[in-house]
N, C-alpha and C positions, 0 to 999 in steps of 0.2 A: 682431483678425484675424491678426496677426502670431504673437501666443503658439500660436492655432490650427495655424497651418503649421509651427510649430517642434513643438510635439508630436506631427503626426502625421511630422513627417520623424524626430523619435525613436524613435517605435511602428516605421518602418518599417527604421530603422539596428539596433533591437533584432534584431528578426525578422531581419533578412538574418545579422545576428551569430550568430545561434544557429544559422544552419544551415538555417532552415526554409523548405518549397520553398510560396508559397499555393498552387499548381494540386495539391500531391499530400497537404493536409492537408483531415481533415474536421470541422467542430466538432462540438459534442457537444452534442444537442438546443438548440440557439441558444434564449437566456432563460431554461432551468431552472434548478432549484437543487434541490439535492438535499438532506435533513438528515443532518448528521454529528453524534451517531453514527450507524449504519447501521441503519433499521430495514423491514423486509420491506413495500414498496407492493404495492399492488394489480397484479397481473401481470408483478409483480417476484418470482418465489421465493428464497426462502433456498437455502442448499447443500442438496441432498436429503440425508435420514437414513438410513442405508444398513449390512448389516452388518458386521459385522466380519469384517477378513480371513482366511479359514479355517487352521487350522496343517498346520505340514507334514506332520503325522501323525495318526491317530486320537486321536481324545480318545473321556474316560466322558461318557456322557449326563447332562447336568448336573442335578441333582436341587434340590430345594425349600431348600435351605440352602449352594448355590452362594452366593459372593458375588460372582463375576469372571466375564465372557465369557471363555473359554479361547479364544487370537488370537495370531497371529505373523505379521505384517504391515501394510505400511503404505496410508492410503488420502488421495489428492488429493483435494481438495475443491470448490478454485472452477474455475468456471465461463469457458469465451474467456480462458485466460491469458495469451493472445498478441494480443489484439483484431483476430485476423485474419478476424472475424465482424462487427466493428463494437466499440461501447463496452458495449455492452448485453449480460452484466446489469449491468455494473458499476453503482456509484451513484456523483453526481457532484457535486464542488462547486466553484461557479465555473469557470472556463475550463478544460478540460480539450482536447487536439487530438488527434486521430489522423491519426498521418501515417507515410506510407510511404518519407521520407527517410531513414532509418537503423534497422536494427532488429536483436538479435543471435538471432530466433528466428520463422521465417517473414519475410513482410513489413513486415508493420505493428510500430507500436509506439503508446504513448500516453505525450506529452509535459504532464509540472505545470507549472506555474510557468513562468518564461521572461518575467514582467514583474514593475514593480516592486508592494510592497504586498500582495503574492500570499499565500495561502490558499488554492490547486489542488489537488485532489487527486478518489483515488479510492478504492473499499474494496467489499466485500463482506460477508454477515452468515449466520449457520445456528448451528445448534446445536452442540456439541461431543457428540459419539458416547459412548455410554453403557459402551464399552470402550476407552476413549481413554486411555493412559499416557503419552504422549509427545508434543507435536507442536512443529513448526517453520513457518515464513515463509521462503521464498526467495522474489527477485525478481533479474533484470540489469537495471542502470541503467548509463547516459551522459550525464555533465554536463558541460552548457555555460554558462561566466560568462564576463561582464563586471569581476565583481569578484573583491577582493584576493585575491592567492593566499595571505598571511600572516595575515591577522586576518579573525576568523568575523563575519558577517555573516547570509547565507542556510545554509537548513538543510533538508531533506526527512527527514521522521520516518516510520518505521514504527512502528504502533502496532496491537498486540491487545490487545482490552476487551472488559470486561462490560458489551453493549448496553444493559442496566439500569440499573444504576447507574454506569457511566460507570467503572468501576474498571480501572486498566491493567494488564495481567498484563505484558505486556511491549511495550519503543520502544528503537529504537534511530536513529542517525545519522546524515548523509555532509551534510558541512560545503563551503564553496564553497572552503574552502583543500585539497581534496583533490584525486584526479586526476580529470582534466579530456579531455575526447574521446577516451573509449576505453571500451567495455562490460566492466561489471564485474558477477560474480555474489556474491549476498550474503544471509548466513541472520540470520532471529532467532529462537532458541529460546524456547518457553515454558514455563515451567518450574512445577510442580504443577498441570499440568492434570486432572489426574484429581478437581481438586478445584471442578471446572466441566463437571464431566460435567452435561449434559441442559439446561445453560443456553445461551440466545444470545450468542455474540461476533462482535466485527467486529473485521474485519481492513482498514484503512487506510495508505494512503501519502499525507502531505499535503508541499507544497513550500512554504516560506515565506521571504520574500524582502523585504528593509526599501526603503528610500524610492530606494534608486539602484543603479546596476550591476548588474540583474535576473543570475539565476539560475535554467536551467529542468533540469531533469532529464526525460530518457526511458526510462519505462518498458518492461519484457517479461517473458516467460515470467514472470509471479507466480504462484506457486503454493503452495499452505498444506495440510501433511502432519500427520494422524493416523495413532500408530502405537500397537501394544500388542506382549504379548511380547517376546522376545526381539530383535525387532526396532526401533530406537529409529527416530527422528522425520529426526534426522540425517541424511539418505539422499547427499546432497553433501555429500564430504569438502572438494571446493575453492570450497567458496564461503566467502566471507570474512567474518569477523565484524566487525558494526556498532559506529560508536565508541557508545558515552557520550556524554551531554549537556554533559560539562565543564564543566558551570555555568554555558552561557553563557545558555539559555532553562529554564523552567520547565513542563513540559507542566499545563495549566490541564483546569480540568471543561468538558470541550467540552458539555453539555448544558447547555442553560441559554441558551446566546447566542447561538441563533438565537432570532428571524431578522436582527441585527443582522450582516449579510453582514463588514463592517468592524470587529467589536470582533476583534482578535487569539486566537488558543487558546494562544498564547504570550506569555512575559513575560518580557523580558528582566530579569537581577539586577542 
């Protein structure tokens, strides 16, 4: 009975540390689970398939031995970037909150992780455009720890993959020794995309967080850019590029281990 009271005074010292208000948070269909990778449910669509940007100027009428959509611009893709709609479409795994305590893009925002043990996250999935040269991942996050501000510990990944096989085109970082309560915007480039033209990928943010000193990140404005021509994917100059993994985790084949909710997608070296 004793242990009982001291963990839920912990759950409740975590919560109030991070900031989070219970009356202005909303959970996220309480008991789902979502599977990560990302794959298209039933009254879930993917990003719709859509054309390409027109150019600024007239083009030839492209003839039977075209091999390029002729395009100069860029096209957003997902869906509630701001979840100022709710969580939906996103997909979900484990605890994800929506809460209108801090956000740097409307009201709301959606908070990962924030306990220990954590594997939170969220992502979206669609096809890549059949005139696709270029795209990017931007997202603003604000993290809140517990832990050390020296030695890595917790980690929130961004990651785009091939929902198929499980292949990462691109992940990047933000470690719990970085900065802490203040919204930061942040890209990851992907880079030979053209070579994923017509196939599914997902685009994820997961927060993972070892046995103590939780770490939660909140989420906003995510948004994932297709571009062709002349115009690159790049579209914010100030958003900040993602660390490297620095060796301290291993991103693992996330297919496969569901539905063991507890087996790690990460392995520490």
């Amino acid at each position: 009975m004793r242990s009982a009271v001291l963990t839920l005074l912990v759950v409740v010292v975590v919560v109030a540390g991070l900031g989070i208000l219970p009356d202005t948070i909303q959970s996220a269909y309480p008991g789902y689970r979502a599977l990560l990778p990302l794959v298209a449910k039933a009254g879930q669509e993917p990003w719709p398939t859509q054309a390409p940007p027109p150019t600024a100027t007239n083009t030839p009428t492209a003839t039977a031995t075209s091999t390029a959509v002729p395009c100069n611009g860029s096209l957003q893709v997902l869906a509630n970037t701001s979840f100022e709609t709710g969580l939906y479409p996103w997909m979900l795994n484990e605890s994800v909150l929506r809460t209108n305590s801090t956000a740097s893009d409307g009201t709301w925002s959606a908070l990962v992780a924030g306990y220990n043990n954590s594997q939170s996250g969220i992502g979206q999935a669609g096809p890549v455009p059949l005139w696709a040269e270029s795209a990017t991942l931007y997202f603003d996050e604000l993290m809140a720890s517990t832990d050390s501000t020296l030695v890595l510990h917790d980690a929130l990944a961004a990651v785009v993959y091939d929902s198929a096989t499980t292949t990462t085109l691109a992940d990047g970082w933000i470690w719990n020794t970085g900065q802490r309560n203040a919204w930061l915007r942040w890209r990851l480039p992907v880079s030979n995309i053209a070579n994923w033209r017509g196939r599914t990928i997902g685009v994820m943010l997961v927060g993972f967080t070892d046995a103590a000193f939780p770490t939660g990140w909140y989420l906003d404005n995510v948004r994932f850019y297709f571009a062709c021509g002349s115009t690159i994917a790049n579209v914010d100059t100030e958003a900040l590029t993602l660390e490297s993994n620095a060796g301290r985790y291993k991103l693992q084949d996330v297919l496969g281990l569901w539905p063991s909710p507890r087996k790690l997608w990460l392995e520490r070296s």
